[in-house]
Each structure stands twice: as structure tokens, then as C-alpha cells.
PAZASE-825173 format. One record per residue (C-alpha): x, y, z. Coordinates in pm, 1 decimal. Layout:
# PAZASE-825173
{x=X | y=Y | z=Z} $
...
This chain:
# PAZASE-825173
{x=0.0 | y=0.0 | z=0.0} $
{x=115.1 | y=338.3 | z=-68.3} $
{x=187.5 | y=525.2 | z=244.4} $
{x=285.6 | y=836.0 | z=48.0} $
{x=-72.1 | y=954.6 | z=-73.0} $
{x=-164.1 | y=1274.2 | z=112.8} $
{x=-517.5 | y=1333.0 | z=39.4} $
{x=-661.4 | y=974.4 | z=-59.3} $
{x=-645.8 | y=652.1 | z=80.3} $
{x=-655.3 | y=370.7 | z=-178.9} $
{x=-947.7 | y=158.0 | z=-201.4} $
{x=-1118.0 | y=-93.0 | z=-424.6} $
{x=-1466.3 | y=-202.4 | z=-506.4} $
{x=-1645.1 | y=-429.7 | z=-655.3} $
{x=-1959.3 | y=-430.9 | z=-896.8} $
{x=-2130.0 | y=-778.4 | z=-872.5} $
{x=-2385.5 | y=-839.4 | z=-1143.6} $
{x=-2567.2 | y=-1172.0 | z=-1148.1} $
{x=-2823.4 | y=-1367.2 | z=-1336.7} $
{x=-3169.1 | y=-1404.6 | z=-1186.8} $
{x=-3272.7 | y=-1696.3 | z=-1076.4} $
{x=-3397.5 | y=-2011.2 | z=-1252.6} $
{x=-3759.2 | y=-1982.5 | z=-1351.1} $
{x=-3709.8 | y=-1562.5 | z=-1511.5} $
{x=-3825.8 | y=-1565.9 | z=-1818.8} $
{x=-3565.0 | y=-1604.8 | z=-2068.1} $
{x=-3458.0 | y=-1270.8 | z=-2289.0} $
{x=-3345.0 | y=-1249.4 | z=-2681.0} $
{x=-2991.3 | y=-1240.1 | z=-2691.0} $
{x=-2864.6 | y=-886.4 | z=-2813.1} $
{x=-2493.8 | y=-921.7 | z=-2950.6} $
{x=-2175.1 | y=-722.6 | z=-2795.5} $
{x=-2120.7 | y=-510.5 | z=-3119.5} $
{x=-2503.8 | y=-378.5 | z=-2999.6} $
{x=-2363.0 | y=-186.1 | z=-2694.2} $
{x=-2086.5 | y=29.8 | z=-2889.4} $
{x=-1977.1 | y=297.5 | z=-2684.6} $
{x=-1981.9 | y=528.8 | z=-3004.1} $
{x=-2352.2 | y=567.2 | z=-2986.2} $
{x=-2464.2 | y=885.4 | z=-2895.4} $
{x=-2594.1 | y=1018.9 | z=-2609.8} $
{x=-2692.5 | y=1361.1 | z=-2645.9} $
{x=-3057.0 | y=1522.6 | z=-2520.9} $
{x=-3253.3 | y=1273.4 | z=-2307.4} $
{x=-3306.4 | y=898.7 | z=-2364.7} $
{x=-3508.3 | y=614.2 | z=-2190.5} $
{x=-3358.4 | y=395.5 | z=-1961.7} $
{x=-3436.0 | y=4.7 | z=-2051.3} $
{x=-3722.6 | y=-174.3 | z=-1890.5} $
{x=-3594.1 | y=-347.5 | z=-1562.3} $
{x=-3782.0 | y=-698.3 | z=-1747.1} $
{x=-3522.7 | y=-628.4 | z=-2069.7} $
{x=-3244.0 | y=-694.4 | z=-1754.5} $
{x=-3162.6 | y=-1044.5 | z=-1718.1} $
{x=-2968.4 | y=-962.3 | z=-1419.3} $
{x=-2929.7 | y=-760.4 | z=-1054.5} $
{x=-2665.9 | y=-564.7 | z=-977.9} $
{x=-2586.6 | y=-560.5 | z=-559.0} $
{x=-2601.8 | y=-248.4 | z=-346.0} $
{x=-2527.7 | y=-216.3 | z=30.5} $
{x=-2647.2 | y=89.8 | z=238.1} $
{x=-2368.7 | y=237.4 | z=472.8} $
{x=-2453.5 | y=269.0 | z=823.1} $
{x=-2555.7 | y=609.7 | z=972.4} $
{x=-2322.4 | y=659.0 | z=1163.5} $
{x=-2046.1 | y=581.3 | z=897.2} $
{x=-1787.6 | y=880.6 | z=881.5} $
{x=-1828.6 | y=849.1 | z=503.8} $
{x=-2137.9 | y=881.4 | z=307.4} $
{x=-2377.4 | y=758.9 | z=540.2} $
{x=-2650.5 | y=593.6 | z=428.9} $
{x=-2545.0 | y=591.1 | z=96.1} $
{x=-2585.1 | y=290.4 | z=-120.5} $
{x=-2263.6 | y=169.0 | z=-254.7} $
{x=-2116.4 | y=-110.6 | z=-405.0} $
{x=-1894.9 | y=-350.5 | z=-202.9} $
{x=-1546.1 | y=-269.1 | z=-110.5} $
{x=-1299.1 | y=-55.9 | z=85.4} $
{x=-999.9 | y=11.0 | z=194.0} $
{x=-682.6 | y=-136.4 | z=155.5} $
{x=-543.5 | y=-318.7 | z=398.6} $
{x=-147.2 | y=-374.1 | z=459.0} $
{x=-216.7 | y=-784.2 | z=441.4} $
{x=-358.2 | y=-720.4 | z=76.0} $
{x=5.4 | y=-659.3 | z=-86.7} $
{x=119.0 | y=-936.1 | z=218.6} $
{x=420.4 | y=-1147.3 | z=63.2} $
{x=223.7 | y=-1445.7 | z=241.3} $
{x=53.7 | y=-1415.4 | z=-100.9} $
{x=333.2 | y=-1513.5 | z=-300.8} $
{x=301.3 | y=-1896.5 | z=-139.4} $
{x=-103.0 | y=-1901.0 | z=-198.5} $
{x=-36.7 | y=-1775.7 | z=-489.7} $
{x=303.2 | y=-1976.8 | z=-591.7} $
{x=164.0 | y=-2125.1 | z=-884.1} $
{x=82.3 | y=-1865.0 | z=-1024.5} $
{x=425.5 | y=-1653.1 | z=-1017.9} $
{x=598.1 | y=-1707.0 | z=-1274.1} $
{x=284.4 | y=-1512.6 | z=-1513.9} $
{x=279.6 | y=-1137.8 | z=-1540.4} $
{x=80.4 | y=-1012.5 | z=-1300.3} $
{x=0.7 | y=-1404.5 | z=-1159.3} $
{x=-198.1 | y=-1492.8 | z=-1448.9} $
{x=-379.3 | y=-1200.5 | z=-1489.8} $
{x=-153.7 | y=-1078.0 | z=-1795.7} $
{x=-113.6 | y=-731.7 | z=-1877.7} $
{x=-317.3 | y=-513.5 | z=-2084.7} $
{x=-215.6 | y=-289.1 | z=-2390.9} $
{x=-258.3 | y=41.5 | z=-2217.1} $
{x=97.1 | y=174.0 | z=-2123.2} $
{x=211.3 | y=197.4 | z=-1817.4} $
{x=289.6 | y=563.1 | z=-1805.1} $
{x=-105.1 | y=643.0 | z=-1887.1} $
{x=-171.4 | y=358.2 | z=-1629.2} $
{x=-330.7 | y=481.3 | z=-1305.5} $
{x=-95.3 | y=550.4 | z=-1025.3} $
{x=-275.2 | y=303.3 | z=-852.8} $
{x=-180.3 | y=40.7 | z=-1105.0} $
{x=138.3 | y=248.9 | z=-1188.3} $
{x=298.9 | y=273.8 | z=-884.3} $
{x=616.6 | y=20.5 | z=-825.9} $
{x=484.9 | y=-115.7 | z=-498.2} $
{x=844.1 | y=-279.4 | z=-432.2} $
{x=927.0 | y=50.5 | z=-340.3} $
{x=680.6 | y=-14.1 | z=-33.2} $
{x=863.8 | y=-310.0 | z=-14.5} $
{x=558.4 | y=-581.4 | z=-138.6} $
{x=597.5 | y=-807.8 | z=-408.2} $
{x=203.1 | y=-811.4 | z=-464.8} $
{x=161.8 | y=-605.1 | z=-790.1} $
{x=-132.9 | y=-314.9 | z=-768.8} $
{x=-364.4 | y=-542.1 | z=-995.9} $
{x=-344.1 | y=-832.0 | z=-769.5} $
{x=-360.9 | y=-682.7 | z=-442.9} $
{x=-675.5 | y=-428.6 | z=-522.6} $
{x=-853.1 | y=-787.6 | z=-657.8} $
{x=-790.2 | y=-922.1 | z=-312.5} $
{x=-872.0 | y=-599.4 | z=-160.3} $
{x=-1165.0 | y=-575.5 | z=-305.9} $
{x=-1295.7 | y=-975.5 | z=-268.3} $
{x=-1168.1 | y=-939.6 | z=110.9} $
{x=-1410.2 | y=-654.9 | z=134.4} $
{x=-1745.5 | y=-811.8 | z=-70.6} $
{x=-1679.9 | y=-1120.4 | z=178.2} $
{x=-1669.4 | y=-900.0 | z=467.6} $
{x=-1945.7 | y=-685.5 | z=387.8} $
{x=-2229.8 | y=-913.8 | z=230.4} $
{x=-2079.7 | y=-1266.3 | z=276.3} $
{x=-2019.6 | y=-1356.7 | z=-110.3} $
{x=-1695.7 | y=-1492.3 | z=-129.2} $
{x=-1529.3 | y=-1566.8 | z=-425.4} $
{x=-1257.8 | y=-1812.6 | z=-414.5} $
{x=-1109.1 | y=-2121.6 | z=-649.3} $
{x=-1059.9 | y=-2408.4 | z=-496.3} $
{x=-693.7 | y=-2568.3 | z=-491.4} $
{x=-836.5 | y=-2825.8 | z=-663.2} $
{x=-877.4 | y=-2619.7 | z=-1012.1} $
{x=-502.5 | y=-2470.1 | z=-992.9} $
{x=-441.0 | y=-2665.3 | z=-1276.7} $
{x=-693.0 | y=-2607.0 | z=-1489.7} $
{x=-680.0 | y=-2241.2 | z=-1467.3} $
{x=-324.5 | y=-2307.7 | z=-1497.2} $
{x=-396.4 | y=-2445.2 | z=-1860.3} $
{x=-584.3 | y=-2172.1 | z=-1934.1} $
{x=-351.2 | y=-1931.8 | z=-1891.7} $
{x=-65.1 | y=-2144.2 | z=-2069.4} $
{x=-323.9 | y=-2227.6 | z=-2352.4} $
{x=-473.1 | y=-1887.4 | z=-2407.0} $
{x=-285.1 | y=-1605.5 | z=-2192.6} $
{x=-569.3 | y=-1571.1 | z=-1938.1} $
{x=-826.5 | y=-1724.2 | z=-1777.9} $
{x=-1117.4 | y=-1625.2 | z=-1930.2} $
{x=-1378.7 | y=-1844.0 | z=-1973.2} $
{x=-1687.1 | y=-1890.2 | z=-2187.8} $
{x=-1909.6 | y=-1802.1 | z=-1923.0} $
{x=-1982.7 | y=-1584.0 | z=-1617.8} $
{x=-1866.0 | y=-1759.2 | z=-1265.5} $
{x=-2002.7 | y=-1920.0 | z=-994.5} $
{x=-1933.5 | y=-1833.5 | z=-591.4} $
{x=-1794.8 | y=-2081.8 | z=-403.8} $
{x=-1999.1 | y=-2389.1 | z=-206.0} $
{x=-1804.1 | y=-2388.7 | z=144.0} $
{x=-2043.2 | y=-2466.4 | z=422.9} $
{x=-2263.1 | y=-2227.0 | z=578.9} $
{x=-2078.1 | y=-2227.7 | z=957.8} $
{x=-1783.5 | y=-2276.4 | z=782.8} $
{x=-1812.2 | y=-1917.3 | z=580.2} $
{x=-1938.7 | y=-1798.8 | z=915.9} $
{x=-1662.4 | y=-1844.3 | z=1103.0} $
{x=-1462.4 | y=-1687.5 | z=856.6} $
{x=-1591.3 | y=-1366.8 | z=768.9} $
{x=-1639.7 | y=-1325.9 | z=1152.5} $
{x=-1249.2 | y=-1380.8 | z=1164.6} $
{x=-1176.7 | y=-1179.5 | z=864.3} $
{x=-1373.0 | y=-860.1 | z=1011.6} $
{x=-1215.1 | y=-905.2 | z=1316.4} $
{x=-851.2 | y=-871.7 | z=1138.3} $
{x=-796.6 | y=-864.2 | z=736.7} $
{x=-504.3 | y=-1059.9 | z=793.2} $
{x=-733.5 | y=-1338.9 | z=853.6} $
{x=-819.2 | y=-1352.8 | z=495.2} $
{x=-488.3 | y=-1506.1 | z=399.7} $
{x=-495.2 | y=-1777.1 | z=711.7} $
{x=-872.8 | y=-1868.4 | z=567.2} $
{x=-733.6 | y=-1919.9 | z=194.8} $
{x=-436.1 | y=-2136.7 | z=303.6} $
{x=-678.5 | y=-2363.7 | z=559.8} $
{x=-919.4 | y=-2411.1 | z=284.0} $
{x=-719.8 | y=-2457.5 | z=53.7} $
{x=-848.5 | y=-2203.6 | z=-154.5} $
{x=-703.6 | y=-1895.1 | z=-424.7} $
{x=-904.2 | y=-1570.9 | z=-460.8} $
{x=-1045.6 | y=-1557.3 | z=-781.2} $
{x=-890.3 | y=-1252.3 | z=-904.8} $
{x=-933.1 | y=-1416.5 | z=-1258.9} $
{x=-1281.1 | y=-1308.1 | z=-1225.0} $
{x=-1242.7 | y=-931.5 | z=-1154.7} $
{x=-1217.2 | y=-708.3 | z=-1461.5} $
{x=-1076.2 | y=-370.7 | z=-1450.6} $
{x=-1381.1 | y=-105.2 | z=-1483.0} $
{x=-1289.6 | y=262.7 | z=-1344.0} $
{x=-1109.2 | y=435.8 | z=-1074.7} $
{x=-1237.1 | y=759.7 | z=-907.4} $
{x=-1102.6 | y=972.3 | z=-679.4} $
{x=-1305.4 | y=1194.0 | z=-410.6} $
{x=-1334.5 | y=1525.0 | z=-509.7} $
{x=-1256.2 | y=1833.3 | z=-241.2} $
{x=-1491.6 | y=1909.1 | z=14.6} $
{x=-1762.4 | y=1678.7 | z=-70.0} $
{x=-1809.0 | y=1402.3 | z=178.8} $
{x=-1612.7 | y=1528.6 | z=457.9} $
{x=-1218.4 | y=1538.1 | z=495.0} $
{x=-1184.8 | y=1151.5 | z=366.0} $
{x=-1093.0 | y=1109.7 | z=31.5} $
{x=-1042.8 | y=782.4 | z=-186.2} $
{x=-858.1 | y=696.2 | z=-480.5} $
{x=-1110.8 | y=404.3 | z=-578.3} $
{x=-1067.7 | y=105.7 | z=-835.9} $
{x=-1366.0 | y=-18.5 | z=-946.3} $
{x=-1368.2 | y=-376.5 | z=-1076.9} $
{x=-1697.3 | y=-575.0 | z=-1224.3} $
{x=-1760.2 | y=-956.5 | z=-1182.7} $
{x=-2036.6 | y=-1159.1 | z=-1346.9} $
{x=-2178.5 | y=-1437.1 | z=-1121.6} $
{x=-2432.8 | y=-1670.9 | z=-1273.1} $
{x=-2702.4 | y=-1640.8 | z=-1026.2} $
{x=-2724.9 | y=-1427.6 | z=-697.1} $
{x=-2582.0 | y=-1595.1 | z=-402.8} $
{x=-2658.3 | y=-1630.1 | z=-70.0} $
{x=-2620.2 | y=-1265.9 | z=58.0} $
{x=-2589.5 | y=-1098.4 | z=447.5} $
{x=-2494.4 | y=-715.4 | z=577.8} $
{x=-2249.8 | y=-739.4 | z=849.7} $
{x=-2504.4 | y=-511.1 | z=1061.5} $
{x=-2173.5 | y=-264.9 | z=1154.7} $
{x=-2064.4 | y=-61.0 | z=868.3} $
{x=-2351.3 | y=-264.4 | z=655.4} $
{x=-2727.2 | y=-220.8 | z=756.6} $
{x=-2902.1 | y=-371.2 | z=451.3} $
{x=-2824.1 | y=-536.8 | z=121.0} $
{x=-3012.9 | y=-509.9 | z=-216.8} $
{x=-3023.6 | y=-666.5 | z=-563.9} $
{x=-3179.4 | y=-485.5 | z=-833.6} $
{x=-3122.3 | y=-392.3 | z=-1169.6} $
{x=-2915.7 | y=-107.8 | z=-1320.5} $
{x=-3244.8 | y=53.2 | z=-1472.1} $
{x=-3502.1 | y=16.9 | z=-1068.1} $
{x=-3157.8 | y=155.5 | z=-871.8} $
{x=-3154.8 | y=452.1 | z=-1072.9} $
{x=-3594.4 | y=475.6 | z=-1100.9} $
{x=-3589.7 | y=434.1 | z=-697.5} $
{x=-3270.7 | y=727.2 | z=-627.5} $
{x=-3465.4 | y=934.4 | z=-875.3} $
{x=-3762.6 | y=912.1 | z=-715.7} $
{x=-3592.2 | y=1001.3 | z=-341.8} $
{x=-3617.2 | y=605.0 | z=-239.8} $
{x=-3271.0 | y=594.9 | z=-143.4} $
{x=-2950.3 | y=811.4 | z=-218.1} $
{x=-2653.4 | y=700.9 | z=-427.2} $
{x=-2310.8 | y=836.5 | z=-499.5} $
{x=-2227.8 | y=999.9 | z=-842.3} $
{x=-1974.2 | y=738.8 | z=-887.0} $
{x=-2237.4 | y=448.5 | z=-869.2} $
{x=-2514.9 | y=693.2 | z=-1040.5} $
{x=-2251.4 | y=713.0 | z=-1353.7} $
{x=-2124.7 | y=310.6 | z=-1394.8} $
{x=-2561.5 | y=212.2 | z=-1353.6} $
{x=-2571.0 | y=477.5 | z=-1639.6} $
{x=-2371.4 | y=304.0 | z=-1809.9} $
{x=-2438.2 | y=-51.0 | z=-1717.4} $
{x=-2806.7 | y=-1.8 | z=-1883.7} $
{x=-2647.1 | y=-35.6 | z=-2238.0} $
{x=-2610.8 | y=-359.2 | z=-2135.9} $
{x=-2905.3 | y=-556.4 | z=-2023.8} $
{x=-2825.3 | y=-932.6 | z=-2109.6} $
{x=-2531.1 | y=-1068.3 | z=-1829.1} $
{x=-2356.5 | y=-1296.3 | z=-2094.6} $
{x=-2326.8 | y=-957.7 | z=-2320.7} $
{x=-2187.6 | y=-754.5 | z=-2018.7} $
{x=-1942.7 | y=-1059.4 | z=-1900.2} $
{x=-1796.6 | y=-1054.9 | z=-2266.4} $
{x=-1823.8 | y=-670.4 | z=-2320.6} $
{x=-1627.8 | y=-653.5 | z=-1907.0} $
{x=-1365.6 | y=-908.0 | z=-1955.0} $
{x=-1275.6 | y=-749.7 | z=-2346.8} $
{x=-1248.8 | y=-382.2 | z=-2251.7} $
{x=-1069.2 | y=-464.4 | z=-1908.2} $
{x=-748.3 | y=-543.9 | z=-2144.1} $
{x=-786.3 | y=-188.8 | z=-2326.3} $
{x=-719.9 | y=13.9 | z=-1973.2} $
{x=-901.4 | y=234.5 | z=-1771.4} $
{x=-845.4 | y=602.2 | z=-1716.5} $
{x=-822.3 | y=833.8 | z=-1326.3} $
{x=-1100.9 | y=1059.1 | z=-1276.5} $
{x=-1121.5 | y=1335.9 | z=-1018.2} $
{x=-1413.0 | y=1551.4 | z=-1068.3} $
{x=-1397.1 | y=1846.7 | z=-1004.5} $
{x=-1685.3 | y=2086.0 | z=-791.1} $
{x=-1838.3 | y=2430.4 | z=-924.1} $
{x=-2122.9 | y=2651.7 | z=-910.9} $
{x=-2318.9 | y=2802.0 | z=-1198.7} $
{x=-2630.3 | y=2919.5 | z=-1207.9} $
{x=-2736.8 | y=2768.4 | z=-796.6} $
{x=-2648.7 | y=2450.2 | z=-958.2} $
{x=-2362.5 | y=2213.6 | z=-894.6} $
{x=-2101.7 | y=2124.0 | z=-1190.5} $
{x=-1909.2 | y=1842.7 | z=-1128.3} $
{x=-1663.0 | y=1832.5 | z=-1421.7} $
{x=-1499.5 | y=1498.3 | z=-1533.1} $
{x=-1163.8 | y=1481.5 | z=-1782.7} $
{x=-1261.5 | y=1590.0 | z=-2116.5} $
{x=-1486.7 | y=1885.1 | z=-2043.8} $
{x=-1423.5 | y=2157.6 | z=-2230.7} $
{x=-1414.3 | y=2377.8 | z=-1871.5} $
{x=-1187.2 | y=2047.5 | z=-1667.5} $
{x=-887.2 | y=2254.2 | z=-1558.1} $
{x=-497.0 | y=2111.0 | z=-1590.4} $
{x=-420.0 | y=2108.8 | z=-1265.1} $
{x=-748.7 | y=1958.8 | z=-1098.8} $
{x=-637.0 | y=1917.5 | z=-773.1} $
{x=-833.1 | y=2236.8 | z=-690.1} $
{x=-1161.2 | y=2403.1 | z=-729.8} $
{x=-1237.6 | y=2583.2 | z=-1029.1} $
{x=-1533.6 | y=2840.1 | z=-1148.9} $
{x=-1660.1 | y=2817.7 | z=-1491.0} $
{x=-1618.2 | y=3058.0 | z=-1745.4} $
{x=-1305.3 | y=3202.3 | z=-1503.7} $
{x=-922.2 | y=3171.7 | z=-1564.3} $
{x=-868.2 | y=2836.7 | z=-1753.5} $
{x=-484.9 | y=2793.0 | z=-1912.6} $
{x=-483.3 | y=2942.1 | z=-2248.6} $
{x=-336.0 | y=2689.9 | z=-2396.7} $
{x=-582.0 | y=2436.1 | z=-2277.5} $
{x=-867.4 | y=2680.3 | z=-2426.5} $
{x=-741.6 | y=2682.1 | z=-2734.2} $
{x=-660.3 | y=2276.7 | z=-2779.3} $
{x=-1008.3 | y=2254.8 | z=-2562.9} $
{x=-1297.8 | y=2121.4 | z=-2799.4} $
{x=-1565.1 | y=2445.5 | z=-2687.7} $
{x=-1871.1 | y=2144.5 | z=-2716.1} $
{x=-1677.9 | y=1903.0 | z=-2554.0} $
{x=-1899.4 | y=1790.0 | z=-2225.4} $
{x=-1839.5 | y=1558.3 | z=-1972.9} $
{x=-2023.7 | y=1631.5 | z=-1605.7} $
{x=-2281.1 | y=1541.1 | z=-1365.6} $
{x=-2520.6 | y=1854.7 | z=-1353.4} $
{x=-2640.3 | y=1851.8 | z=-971.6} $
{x=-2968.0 | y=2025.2 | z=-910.0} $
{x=-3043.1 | y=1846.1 | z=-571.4} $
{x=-2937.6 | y=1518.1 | z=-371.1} $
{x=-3172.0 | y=1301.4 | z=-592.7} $
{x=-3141.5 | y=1472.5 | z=-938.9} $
{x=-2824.4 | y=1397.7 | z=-1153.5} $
{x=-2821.7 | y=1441.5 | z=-1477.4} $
{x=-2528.1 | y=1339.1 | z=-1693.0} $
{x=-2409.0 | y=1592.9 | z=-2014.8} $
{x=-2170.0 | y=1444.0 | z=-2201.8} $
{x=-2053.4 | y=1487.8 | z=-2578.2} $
{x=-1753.8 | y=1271.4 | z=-2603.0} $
{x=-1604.8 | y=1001.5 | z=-2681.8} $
{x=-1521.2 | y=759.9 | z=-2443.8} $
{x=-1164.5 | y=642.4 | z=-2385.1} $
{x=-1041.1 | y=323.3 | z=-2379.3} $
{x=-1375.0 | y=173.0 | z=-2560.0} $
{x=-1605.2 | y=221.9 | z=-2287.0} $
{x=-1942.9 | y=227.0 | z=-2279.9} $
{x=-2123.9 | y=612.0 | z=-2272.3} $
{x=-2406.0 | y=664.5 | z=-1985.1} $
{x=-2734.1 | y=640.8 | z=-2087.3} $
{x=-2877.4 | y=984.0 | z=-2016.6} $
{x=-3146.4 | y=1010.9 | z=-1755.6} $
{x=-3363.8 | y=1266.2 | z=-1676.7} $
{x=-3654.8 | y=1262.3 | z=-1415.8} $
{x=-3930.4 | y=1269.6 | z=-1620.4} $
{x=-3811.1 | y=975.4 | z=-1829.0} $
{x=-3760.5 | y=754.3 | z=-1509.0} $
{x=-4113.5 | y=869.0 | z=-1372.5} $
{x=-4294.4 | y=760.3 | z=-1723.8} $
{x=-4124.7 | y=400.4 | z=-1619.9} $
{x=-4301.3 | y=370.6 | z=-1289.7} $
């Protein structure tokens, strides 16, 4: 972990998405080339039908009396822990070493566009755990803690996914993944263990003989916390996505976690609109774009091809024009250079960047109140990802 960071602590999360189960009416297969992220997605546009979603997405809601957020529905994770980039790994993991990145290959994007949290040489911090393995654990550690879903690969299929990567450079597979089978009071004793002390999460792999399946966490996004927004904590945040087969067995921890919900993309973003619940801009943006994508086996192909393209840091950035809230994201034509800061809009921007800036190019949340978010944006995506589908509240009413 980096202990350098002055303003963010590093963090990882994890969006589950997972089929329905067996009896839901079956859905016509749409194919990947159907969810471009070149189509537009200018002016307002209808979200999809929660019955054209063949899957839930899960959601916790922070406690109340969380320091960050509180009540806020969020997607599992948290922060990093100092046993994540443990060299105890390297011996769960021993198989697995001699691979780049153990097994998990490495993408095309290079490294100096990576994100620092990817970037950074974390042998300087003296681990051996590269960023993309140790934010995978970080962030299954976390899911198992907070809901009870625990990921895992038993010992038992080391050498198939061994195979795989020999045969085909990863471990991809044909399909979306299952969770694991342990034993109820066996998982019970564990995750009670593991919240006690993270630590614990290495001790439960090597008793059970089990690997974290970091083979089935694709890279999605990383955000940071922008100034002055939810108190003095800030996180620098990688979000991953995983695509289970059917929801599993799910619990809150009933301390940081007070209830769990699985929904789709399309009825979390009806019930924030319509001042059910309250959800982050982060999670408000990913569901916006997660509802170009309503069949699971499209989104597990779409996830796992894009992860090797890269992802890009975003730290938006907070301003006020006209009594409404602009929170600017890279590749606005007003995002400033140097966005560690505050900026106004429409007041001193670089010259330079003015002049290379595209004047119509839009990227930001527009913030009228806690439960309206609308999403302006005009360009392209980087790193083929998938544009938000652009919500307003009288399209997510109509749906009701």
C-alpha cells in the first residue's frame, strides 16, 4: 500500500452483477457489437425496462453513523489493507508466479497512462504483490466482509486455470462464474475472523485450501473523491466488475452494513430518482452506463474485453453556476490542468488548454439536488467504454 498519498487513501470495489434466478423468463440475446460505446448520447433517452435486464446488480447501504457517506448505497469494497500486498501471497499464490501479473496478464494500455494506482512500483513499499493483484484481493476481502459472497477457487482447479492461462494467456472463460460452495458455519466463522482482522483472509485461503479468484475481476474505473464533498476523507477508488451466474446467498455485516439489495441497473436509478434511497455519483454514472447492457452474458464478454484496453483516473472536479452544482470529469471543455483544486466556470482556464479545448466538448454530472443527476456528455469515451445512458426525471417517472 502506498503510504505516500496525502489526500486519498486507496481503495477498491467491486460491482457484482448476477443472473436471476432459474424460472425468469428467458430474454433475446442482443450481440456485444449492440452496446458500442460510439452511440450517442446527447438530449434525453429512456432507460431500458428493468424486465429487458436479465440480471441484478448488488447495493449495500452504509450505516448512519459511517464517517463516510452515510446511508449511501454503494457497491462492495474498501480500503486497503497492509495484508492485501502481504508477501504471504506469493506462497497461496506460488503457482501462479511465474505469469505477469500471476496470471492475470497485462493489458495494452501503457504503463505511463496507467493509473498511479496500477502504476505505482509497490516494491518501493517493499511488497511483491503487484497493484492489480492486491486491489482484486482488496476488493474480494471486502465483498466477503461486507455481504458474505466470497469468491474463491478451490486448490483443486489450480491446474486447470493453470492451462488456461498457458493455452490462451488468461483465464477467461466462456461463461460468467459461480461463488464458491463452502459450508454455511464454515463461511461464518470466517468472515467473523476476517472482520475481526484482514489478515485473517490469507490464514482462511491457506486452511481451505483455496485462491481468490482474481481471474474473475475485470478492470472497470477508478475515481477519486473530489474536495470538500463528503467530509475530509478522500479515496482513490478502483472499481472492478464480476459476473456471477445467479445471486448468491447474501448478508450485511449489521456494523458498517445495515441492509443489502439486488436490483437492476435501470429500478436503482428509477428508486434514487424518485428520493427512495440516495446514491453516490460514482455508482449513479457506472448504472448509467451498465443499462447499455441488459443481457449478463453480453456484459461478461463486453467486461472481460475492454478490461485489457485500460481504464483512465477521474477526479471531478466541484463548481457553481447558475445555484447549480457542476461536477466536471476529464474531457470537459471547462476540466482545468491542474485539478487538484476548485475551479469556477467561465473564469481563468490555461490558455493553452482553451485553445486545444474542444468548446462542445462535455463531460459532467449537472447537480440540481441530492436526488437529481443528470449526466451531459458529448464525447467520446476512452479506452472503448461504454457512454451513460442519459437520464432525466421525467423519463424515469414515465417508467413507474
Amino acid at each position: 500500500m502506498n503510504t505516500t498519498l496525502n489526500h486519498w487513501k486507496e481503495s477498491a470495489t467491486l460491482i457484482l452483477a448476477a443472473g436471476h434466478r432459474l424460472g425468469v423468463a428467458s430474454r433475446t440475446p442482443r450481440t456485444v457489437a449492440a452496446v458500442s460505446p460510439q452511440e450517442s448520447s446527447c438530449g434525453p433517452q429512456h432507460l431500458p425496462h428493468k424486465s429487458r435486464f436479465d440480471y441484478d446488480v448488488l447495493l449495500l447501504k452504509r450505516s448512519g453513523k459511517s464517517g463516510f457517506m452515510p446511508n449511501a448505497y454503494v457497491f462492495p469494497g474498501g480500503k486497503v489493507h497492509s495484508s492485501d500486498f502481504s508477501s504471504e501471497w506469493l506462497d497461496i499464490f506460488k503457482s501462479f508466479c511465474n505469469f505477469s501479473n500471476f496470471g492475470l496478464g497485462n493489458g495494452s494500455q501503457p504503463l505511463e497512462t496507467r493509473p498511479p494506482i496500477f502504476a505505482t512500483d509497490r516494491l518501493k513499499f517493499g511488497s511483491p504483490i503487484p497493484g492489480e493483484v492486491a486491489f482484486r484481493i482488496c476488493a474480494l476481502r471486502e465483498t466477503f466482509e461486507e455481504s458474505g459472497v466470497l469468491l474463491v477457487v478451490p486448490k483443486l482447479e489450480e491446474k486447470s486455470l493453470l492451462k488456461s492461462i498457458e493455452d490462451k494467456g488468461d483465464t477467461a472463460q466462456g461463461q460468467h462464474y459461480k461463488v464458491n460452495d463452502l459450508c454455511s458455519t464454515e463461511l461464518t466463522k470466517w468472515r467473523a475472523l476476517v472482520n475481526q482482522n484482514p489478515s485473517n483472509f490469507i490464514r482462511m485461503c491457506r486452511e481451505l485450501e483455496v485462491l481468490p479468484n482474481i481471474w474473475a475481476l475485470h478492470e472497470w474505473c477508478n475515481w477519486l473523491t473530489p474536495t470538500g464533498r463528503y467530509g475530509v476523507t478522500r479515496f482513490d477508488t478502483m472499481f472492478f466488475i464480476c459476473c456471477l451466474q445467479e445471486i448468491p446467498h447474501t448478508l450485511q455485516d449489521e456494523k458498517e452494513i445495515v441492509r443489502f439489495q439486488w436490483s437492476t441497473p435501470s429500478e436503482v436509478l428509477q428508486s434514487y430518482i424518485s428520493g427512495e434511497f440516495w446514491i453516490a455519483p460514482p455508482q449513479f454514472y457506472e448504472l448509467s452506463r451498465m443499462c447499455r447492457v441488459p443481457l449478463l452474458e453480453d456484459l461478461h464478454v463486453f467486461s472481460r474485453r475492454r478490461a485489457k484496453e485500460g481504464c483512465e483516473q477521474w477526479l471531478p472536479v466541484i463548481s457553481l453556476k447558475d445555484k447549480q452544482f457542476l461536477s466536471l470529469l476529464p474531457g470537459d471543455k471547462d476540466y482545468p490542468l491542474d485539478p487538484s483544486g476548485e475551479v469556477g466556470v467561465g473564469t481563468s482556464t490555461d490558455p493553452q488548454q482553451e485553445a486545444a479545448q474542444d468548446d462542445s466538448a462535455l463531460h459532467r454530472f449537472v447537480i440540481v439536488d441530492q436526488n437529481t443527476i443528470n449526466i451531459q456528455i458529448t464525447i467520446t469515451p476512452k479506452y472503448n467504454h461504454l457512454l451513460p445512458v442519459v437520464t432525466f426525471p421525467h423519463d424515469l417517472k414515465s417508467q413507474s
